[in-house]
N, C-alpha and C positions, 0 to 999 in steps of 0.2 A: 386337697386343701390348699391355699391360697398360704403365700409366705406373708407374713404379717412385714411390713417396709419400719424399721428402725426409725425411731422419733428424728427428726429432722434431717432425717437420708434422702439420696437419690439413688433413684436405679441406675442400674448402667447408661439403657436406654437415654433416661434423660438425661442424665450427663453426655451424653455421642450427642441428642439433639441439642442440649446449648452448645455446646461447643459448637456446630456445625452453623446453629444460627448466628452465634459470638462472629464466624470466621467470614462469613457472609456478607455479614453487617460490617467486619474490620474491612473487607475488600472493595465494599461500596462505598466508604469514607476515603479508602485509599485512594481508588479512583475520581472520586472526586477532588479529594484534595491536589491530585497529578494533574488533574483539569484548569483547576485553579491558577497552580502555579505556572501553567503551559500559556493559561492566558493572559498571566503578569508579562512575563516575560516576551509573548510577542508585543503585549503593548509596550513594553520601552523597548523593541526595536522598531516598532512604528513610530514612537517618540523619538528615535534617537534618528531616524531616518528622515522622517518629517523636518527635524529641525536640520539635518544638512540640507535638504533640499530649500528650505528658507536661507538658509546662509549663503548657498550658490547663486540662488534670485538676487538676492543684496548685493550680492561681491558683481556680478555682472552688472547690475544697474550701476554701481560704482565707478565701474571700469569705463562703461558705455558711455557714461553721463561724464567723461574727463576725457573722451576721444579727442586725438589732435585733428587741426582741419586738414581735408587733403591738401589743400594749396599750400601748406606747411612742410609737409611731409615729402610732395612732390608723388604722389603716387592716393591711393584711395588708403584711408586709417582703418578701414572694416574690410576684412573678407572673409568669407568663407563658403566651405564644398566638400564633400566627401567625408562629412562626423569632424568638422575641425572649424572651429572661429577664432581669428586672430583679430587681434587690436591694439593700435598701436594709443598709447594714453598720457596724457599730460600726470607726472609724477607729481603731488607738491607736498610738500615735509615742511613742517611750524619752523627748520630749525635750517631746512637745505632752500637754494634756490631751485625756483619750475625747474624739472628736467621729463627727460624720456624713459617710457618705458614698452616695452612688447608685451602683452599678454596674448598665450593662447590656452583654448578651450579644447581637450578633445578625450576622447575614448582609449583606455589603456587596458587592454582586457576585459572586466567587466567593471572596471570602476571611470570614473570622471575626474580627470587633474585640470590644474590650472596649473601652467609655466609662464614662468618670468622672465626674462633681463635683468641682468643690474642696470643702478638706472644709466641714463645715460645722458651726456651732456651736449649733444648736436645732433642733428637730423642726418647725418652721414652715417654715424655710431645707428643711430636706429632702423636708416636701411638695411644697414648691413646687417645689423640682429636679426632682421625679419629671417632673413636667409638661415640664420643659424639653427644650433641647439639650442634652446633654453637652457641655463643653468640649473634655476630654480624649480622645483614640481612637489605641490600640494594635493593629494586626493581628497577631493572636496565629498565625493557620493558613489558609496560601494551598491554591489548589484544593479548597474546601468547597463542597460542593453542598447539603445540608441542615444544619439544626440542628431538631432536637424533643426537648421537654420534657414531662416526667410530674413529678407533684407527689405525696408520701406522704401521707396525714392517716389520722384515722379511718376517714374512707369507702372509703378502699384509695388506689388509684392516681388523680389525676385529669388526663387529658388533654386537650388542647386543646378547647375546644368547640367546634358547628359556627361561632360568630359569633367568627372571630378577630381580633377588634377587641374583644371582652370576656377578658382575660386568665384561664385557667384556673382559678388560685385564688382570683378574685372569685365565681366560681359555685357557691360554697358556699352551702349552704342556709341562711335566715335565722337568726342567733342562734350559728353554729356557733364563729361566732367566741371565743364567753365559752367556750362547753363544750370547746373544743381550744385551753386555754391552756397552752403559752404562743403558740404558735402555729399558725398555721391549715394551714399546709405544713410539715412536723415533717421532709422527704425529698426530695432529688432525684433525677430517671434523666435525664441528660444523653445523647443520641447525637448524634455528627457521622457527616458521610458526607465521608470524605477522598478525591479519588482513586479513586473509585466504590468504596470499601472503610468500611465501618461501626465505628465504635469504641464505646464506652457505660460512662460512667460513674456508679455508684450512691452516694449521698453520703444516711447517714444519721445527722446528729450528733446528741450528745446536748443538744438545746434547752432 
């Protein structure tokens, strides 16, 4: 004979199968929800990344677009070679008189700084800087794996030479200097490599 089931009971059974189905169902909401928040979270660090990489583009077009002339300077205001772009730039403060300053661009590991100068007050102070340590260093963009530089002039594009220990736009041809005044690199093509993705920005002010 069959056991008669107690008014509003469960067998064992069925209680092992809800639960089993309750735990299933908990595990495919959990999952889901760990999916969810995995992909909040890469999106503000693609937000939070995207936007240094806009702030890098800005602060170089800034820097670029306030280069001193070489004839100023007495040497070329742009170079770079080997993951490194230096700039020497017109400082102006609402509050200081124009002065100088050095900025450089380069690779620190896997991140991207920008160094500074204090500013400086003669073109003597800022040869010399060039030669220095920078004081100042900002990491503008973590996980970089490249930076490379092209320079515009008359001659077209010029890139890094094989000897990157001689800065690209040192390797102009004798005299180019007087014939491409006001300056010797008139253009930038900046690319970073973020995150194994490529960015490139082209900065051609009026010099």
């Amino acid at each position: 004979m069959r056991r008669a089931r107690s008014p509003g009971g469960f067998t064992l059974v069925e209680m092992v199968i809800a639960i089993t189905i309750l735990a299933i169902i908990a595990l495919i909401s959990w999952r889901a929800l760990d999916g969810i928040i995995r992909g909040q979270h890469a999106l503000a660090d693609n937000l939070q990344e995207t936007r240094a990489i806009d702030q890098l583009f800005e602060q170089l077009d800034t820097d670029f677009g306030e280069t001193v002339r070489d004839d100023d300077l007495g040497e070329p205001a742009v170079a770079f070679g080997g993951g490194d772009l230096r700039i020497v730039r017109w400082l102006r403060e609402a509050t200081q008189p124009t002065r100088w300053q050095v900025v450089r661009y380069r690779l620190e590991g896997d991140a991207l700084v920008r160094e500074t100068s204090a500013p400086l007050n003669a073109r003597g102070a800022a040869r010399d800087a060039i030669k220095e340590v920078l004081p100042e260093r900002l990491v503008l963009v973590e996980h970089t794996s490249a930076l490379q530089v092209r320079g515009w002039s008359r001659q077209g594009w010029l890139a890094s030479p094989p000897d990157a220990s001689q800065p690209a736009s040192l390797a102009a041809v004798p005299g180019m200097l007087r014939r491409m005044s006001p300056n010797t690199v008139t253009g930038l093509e900046v690319t970073i490599t973020v995150s194994n993705a490529s960015y490139t920005k082209v900065m051609l002010p009026d010099l």
